[in-house]
C-alpha positions as CSV (number, residue, x, y, z in Angstrom):
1,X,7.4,-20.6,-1.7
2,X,10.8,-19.0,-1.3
3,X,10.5,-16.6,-4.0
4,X,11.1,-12.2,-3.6
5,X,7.0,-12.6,-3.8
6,X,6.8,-14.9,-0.6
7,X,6.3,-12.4,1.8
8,X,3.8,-10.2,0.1
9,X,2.4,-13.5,-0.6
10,X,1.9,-14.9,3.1
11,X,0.3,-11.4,4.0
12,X,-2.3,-11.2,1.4
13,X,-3.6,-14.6,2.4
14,X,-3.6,-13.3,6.0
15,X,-5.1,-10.5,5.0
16,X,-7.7,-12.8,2.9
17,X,-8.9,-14.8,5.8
18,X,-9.3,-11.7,8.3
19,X,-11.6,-10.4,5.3
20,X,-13.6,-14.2,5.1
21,X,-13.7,-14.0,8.9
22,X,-15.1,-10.2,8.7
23,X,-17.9,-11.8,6.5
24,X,-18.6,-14.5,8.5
25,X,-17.4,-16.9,6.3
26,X,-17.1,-20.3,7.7
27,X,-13.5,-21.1,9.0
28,X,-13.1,-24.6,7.4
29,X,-10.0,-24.2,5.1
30,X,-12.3,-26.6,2.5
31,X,-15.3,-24.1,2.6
32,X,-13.3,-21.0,2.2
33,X,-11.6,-22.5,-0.7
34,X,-14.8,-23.3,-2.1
35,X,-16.7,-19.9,-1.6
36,X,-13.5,-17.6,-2.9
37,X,-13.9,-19.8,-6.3
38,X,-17.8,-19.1,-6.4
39,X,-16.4,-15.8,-6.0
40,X,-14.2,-15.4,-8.4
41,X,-13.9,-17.5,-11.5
42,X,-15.3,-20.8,-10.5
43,X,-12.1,-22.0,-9.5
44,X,-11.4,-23.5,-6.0
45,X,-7.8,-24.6,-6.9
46,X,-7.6,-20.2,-6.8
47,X,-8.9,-20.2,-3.1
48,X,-6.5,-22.5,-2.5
49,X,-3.6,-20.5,-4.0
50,X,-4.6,-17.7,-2.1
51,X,-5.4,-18.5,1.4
52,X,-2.1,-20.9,1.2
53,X,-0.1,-18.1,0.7
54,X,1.9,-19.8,-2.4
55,X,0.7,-17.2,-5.3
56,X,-0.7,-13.4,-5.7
57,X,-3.9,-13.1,-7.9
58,X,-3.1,-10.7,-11.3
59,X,-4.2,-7.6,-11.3
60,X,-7.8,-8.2,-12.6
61,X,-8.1,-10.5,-10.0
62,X,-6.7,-8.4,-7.1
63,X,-9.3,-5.4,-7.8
64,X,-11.7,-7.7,-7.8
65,X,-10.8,-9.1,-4.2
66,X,-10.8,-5.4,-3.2
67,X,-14.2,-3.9,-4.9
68,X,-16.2,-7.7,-3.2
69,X,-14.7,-7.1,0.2
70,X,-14.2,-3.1,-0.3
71,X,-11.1,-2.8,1.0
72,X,-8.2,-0.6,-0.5
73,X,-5.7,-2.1,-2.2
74,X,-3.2,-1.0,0.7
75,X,-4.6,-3.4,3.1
76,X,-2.9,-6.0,1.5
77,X,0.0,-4.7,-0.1
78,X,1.1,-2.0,3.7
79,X,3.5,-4.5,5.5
80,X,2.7,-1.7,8.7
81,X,-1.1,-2.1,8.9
82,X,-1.8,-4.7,12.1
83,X,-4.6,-6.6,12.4
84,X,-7.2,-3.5,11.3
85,X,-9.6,-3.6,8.5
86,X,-9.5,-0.6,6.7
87,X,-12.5,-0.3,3.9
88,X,-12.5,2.0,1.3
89,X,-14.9,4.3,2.9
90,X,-12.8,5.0,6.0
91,X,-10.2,6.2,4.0
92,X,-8.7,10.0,4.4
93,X,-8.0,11.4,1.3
């Protein structure tokens, strides 16, 4: 993927698997394909989209990912946030 996208891209499926990893989702690249598309849509061709880093979900998509692992959407999209989880419930407003 050498698009303007491909960095935002790699990120948010970094991001992703520190989120499946927070959950204790198995770390077999097969498995969390298979449990992201239980989670969203039925589709495991999507976990593999996403934790390959070669597409972004759409919007509907995205807040979803967000609300099931309640994370704000700047965990994914903040280039300067390390390895930290930040939930929406540790957020300063």
């Amino acid at each position: 993927m050498n698009s303007p996208d491909a960095p935002l891209a790699r990120r948010f499926a970094d991001r992703l698997n520190q989120l499946l990893d927070r959950q204790g989702v198995s770390v077999t690249y097969h498995f969390r394909c298979q449990y992201l598309g239980r989670l969203f849509l039925g589709d495991t061709a999507l976990g593999v989209r996403l934790l390959d880093g070669h597409s972004l979900p759409d919007w509907v998509l995205f807040t979803q990912i967000c609300s099931t692992f309640d994370v704000d959407p700047g965990y994914f999209l903040d280039p300067t946030l390390k390895s930290e989880t930040i939930t929406s419930a540790e957020l300063v407003v």
